[in-house]
N, C-alpha and C positions, 0 to 999 in steps of 0.2 A: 653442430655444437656439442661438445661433451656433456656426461648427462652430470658428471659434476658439478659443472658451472650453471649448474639450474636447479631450482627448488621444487617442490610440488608439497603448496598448502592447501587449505581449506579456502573454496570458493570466497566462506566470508571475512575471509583475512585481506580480500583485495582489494586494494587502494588507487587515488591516481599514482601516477607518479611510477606505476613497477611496468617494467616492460616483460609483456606476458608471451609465450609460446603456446597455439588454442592446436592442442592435440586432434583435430577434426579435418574432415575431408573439405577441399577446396569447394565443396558447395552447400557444405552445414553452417556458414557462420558467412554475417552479412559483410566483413571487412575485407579492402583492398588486398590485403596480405594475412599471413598466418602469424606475424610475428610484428611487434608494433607496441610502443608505450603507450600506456592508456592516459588520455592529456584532459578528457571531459567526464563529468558526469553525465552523460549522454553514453559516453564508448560504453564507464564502468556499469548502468544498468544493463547495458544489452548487454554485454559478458553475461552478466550475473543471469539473464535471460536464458542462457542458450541451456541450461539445464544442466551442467556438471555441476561434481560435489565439489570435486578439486579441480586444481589450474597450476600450470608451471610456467615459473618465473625467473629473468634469469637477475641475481641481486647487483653483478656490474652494472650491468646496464639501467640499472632501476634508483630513481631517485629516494626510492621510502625501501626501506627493510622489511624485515618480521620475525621474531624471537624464533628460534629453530623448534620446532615441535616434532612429532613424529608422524608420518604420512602414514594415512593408512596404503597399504600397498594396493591390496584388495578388498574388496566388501566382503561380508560374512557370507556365506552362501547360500541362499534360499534351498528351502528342502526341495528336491527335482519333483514335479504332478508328477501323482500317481498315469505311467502311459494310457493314451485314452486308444479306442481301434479307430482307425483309419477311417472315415465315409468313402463308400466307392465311388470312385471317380467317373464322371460320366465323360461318356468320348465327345469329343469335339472334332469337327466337319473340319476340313484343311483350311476351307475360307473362313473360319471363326478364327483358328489359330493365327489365321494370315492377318484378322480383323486387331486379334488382341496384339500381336506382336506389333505391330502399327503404331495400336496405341502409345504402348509402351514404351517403342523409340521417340514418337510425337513427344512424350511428357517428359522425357530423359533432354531432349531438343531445349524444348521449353526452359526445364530447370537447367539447363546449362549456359539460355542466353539471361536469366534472369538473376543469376549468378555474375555473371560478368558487368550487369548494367547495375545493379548494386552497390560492386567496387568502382566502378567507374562514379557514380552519384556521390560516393563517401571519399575516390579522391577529391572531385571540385569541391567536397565540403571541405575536408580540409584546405587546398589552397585558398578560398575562401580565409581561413583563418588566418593563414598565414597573412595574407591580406589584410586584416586586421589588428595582426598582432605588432607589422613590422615599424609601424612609428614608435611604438611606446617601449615594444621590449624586441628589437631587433635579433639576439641572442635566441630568446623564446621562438621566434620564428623561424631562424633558420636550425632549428631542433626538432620543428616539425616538419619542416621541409627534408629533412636528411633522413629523417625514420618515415616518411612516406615515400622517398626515391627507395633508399636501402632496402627498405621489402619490398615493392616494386622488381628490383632487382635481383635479389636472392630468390621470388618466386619465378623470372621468368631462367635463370639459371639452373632451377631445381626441374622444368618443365621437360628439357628435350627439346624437342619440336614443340614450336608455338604457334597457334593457330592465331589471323588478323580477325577479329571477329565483327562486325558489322551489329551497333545497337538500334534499338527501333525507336521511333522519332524523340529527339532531346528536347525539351523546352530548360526555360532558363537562362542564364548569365553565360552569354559570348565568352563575355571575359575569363569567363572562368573555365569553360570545356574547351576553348582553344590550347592553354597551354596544355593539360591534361593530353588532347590528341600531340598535341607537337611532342611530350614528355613521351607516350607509349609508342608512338611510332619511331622516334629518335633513339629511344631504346632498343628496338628491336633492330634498325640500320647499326647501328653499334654495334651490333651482337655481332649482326653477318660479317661488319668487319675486322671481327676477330678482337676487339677490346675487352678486356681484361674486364675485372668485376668492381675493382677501385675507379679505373676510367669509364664506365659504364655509371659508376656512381656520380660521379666529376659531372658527365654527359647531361644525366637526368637534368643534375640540377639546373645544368645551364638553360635547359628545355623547358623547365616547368617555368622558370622563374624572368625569362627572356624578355619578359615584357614590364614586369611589376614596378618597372618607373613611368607605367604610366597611369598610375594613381596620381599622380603630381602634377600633370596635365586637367585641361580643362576637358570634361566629360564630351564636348562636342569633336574633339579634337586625339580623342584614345583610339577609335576607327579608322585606319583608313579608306578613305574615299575619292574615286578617279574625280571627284567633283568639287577637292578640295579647291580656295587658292593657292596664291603662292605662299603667301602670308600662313594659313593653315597646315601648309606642308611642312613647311619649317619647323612652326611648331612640332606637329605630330612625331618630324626627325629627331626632335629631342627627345621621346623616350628611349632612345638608345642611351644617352649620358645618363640619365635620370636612373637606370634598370642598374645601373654599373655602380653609382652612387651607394645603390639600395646594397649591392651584394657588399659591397667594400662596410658598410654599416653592420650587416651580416658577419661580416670575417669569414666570408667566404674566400678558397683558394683564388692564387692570382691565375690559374687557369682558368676556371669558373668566371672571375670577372671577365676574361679576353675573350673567351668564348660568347658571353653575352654579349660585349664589346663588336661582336662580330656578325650578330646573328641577322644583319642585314648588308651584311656587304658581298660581294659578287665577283667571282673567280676572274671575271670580266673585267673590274674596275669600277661597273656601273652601278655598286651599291653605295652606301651612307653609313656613316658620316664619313668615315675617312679614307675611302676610295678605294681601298688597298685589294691588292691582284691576290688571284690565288697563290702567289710564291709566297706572300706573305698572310696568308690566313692559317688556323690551327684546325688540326681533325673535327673540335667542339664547335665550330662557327662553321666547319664547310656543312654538318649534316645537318646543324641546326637550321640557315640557312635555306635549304633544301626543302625540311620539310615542312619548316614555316611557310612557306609559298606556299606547296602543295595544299596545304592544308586552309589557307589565305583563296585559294582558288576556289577550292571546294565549299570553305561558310564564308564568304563575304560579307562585310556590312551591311550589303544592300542583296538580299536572296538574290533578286530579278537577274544579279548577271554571274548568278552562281554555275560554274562548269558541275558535270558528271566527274566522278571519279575518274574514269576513262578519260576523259575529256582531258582533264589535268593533268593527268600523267603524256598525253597526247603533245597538249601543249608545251610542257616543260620541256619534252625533248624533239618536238620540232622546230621550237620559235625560239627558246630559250635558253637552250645546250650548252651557249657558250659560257653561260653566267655561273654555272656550278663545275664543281670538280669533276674530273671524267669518272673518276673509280668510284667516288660517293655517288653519281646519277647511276651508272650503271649497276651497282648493288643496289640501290633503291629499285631499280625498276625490275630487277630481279627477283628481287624480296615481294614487290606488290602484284607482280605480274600482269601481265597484258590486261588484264579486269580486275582491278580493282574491288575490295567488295563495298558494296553502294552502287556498281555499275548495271543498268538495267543493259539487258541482251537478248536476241533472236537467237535460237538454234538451228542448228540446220537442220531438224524438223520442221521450221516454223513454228515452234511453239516461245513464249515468251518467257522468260526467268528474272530473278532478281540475283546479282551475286553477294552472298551474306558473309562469304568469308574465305580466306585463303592462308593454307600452308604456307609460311613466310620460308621454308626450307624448299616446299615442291611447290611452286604458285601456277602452276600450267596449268592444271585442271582443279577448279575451283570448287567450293559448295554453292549450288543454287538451289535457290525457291523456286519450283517452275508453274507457268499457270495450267493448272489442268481441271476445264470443267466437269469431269466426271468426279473430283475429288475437293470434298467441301474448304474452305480455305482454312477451316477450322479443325484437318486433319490434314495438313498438306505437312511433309514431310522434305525434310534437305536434304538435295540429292548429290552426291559425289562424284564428282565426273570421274577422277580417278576409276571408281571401277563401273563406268560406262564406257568402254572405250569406241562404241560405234557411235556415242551421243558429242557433241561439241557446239561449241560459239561459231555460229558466224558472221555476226557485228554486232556492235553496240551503238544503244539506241537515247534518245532523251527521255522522258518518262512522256512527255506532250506527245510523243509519238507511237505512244501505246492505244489500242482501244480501251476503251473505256473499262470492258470486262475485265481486259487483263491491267489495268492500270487501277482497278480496284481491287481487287485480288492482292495482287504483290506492295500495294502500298510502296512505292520508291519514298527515300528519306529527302526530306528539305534539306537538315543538317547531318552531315556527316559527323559521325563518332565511331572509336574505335578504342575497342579493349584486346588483352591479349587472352590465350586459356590455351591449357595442355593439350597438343592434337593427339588427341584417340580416335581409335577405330569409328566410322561415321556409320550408323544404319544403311543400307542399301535400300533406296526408296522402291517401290514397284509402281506396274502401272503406266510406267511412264513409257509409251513406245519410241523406239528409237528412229 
């Protein structure tokens, strides 16, 4: 954005209502995105929190003004200390440097997943809202649905290569982190398939909001469950009209409704409500679709018959092939790679890993956690297969089938979640024998 069409006030000039641009690195400020209307008095104290004088704003996009004043450009300048001399530096042993550089990466790790499950918490809070907002002020809601797809999407476009990142255990409302994963994963199937940054917008939303006619449903009847009746199936079919209802209240595009109109139906025939083949379904219902299941597989209403990541990806394309598009499965399974992250695996050392995350661009060699008793779990480091090339997978396992040591260690997740974050260069773990 041009630096025209933006302002830069005094922090205490900030209001709800302006949509702000937070000049700070992707892992200084706790929100999904960098850029976003401030809608609570919740968002505007943490702004005001994060310790700038000033904040830039841009006035189109902002429901409240503020009288043009003059920005300071820069602060006055403190007088420079007088220079003080140096303390000599003492040598340090090659395994001290090996010990702090360790460190260092470990805490860079750390604040990078903490980072991502952050934005991930502060989306379901918003869809949460939106969820509350949509009976009374329909408008209102799909406002907020649009500027948390919109950055959503301008961050993973600004990214390069984005890493699939794998959070550590969610607790919380189903309802609310399933769309969330369906929204960033459908996102990123997007990406690969080449859509645009308006249709990537179009996408989200169908993704986030695919379900939110099932508010209108009775609460027994929002899950599906293989132990429905018939009588309850039916029911639960009708959140497809009910979600469609919502969006047309919404004023959302007529793509956006079809898409959600869509996002159970089946390349095959064999989906709901209106049967329709793949000739007749749209790019926005085949991914959504897609990876609604996948994601359906992985947290089910019922843990107990919850697949591995692996598992699901497994399944979809040996049992299930027929029901999705050929190009959407195959980019998908592209994009996720043979291990998924959340897939627990043996290497062909025999040593045990957890898969935390994969290059959605390179997904063949993934980042794992790997269990190594010489190294405490409270310094275990992610290690990049990328540049291990004599180390690799060779299979994937259920978490039940880990020993105990290593099934303590690596903690495998009950429920699956997934954020996205810029892939950078990964530390190079050691230690690890190949």
């Amino acid at each position: 954005m041009e630096a025209s069409q933006t302002k830069l006030i005094d922090i205490q000039q900030l209001r709800k209502g302006m949509f702000v641009q937070l000049e700070l690195g992707w892992m200084d400020h706790p929100f999904p995105v960098g850029s976003f209307k401030i809608s609570s008095d919740e968002q505007l104290q943490t702004v005001r929190a994060l310790g700038l004088s000033q904040i830039r704003y841009v006035p189109s996009r902002s429901d409240v003004q503020v009288e043009d004043t003059p920005a300071t450009a820069s602060a006055t300048a403190e007088p420079s200390p007088a220079p003080v001399a140096a303390a000599p530096v003492e040598a340090l042993s090659p395994a001290e440097l090996a010990r702090r550089k360790r460190q260092a990466d470990r805490l860079a790790q750390e604040r990078s997943l903490e980072v991502c499950e952050r934005r991930f918490f502060e989306a379901t809070r918003q869809y949460r809202k939106v969820g509350e907002q949509v009976r009374s002020s329909p408008a209102q809601a799909r406002a907020q649905s649009e500027e948390l797809v919109d950055g959503c999407v301008s961050e993973l476009l600004a990214n390069g290569e984005s890493v699939i990142r794998l959070l550590t255990e969610v607790s919380g409302d189903r309802s609310a982190t399933h769309p969330i994963n369906v929204m960033i994963i459908s996102l990123l199937l997007g990406r690969s398939l080449g859509l645009g940054e308006e249709e990537l917008k179009e996408l989200g939303l169908v993704a986030m909001l695919h379900d939110l006619g099932k508010l209108e449903l009775p609460e027994r009847v929002r899950a599906f469950d293989d132990q429905f009746s018939s009588a309850e199936y039916r029911m639960y079919q009708e959140h497809v009209e009910q979600s469609v209802q919502v969006a047309q209240r919404m004023g959302l595009s007529p793509a956006v409704q079809k898409g959600i109109a869509q996002h159970h139906e089946m390349a095959d025939g064999s989906g709901f409500p209106m049967r329709h083949k793949v000739d007749r379904l749209e790019t926005y219902g085949k991914i959504v679709s897609l990876v609604n299941r996948y994601d359906n597989l992985c947290n089910p209403a019922r843990m107990a018959i919850a697949l591995t990541p692996h598992e699901a990806l497994s399944v979809i394309f040996a049992q299930m092939k027929a029901r999705f598009d050929a190009t959407v499965l195959g980019a998908f399974i592209r994009m996720m790679g043979v291990y998924p992250p959340g897939s627990v695996v043996q290497l062909v050392n025999d040593r045990f890993a957890l898969v935390v995350s994969v290059n959605s661009s390179r997904p063949l060699r993934p980042r794992i956690l790997v269990h190594d008793p010489q190294v405490p779990r409270s310094e275990a480091l992610v290690l990049d297969l990328e540049h291990t090339p004599d180390l690799g997978i060779k299979r994937s396992l259920k978490a039940s089938q880990l020993p105990k040591a290593a099934l303590d260690y690596l903690s495998p997740r009950q429920r699956i979640c997934y954020f996205f974050e810029r892939a950078v260069e990964a530390p190079v773990a050691t230690g690890v024998e190949p």
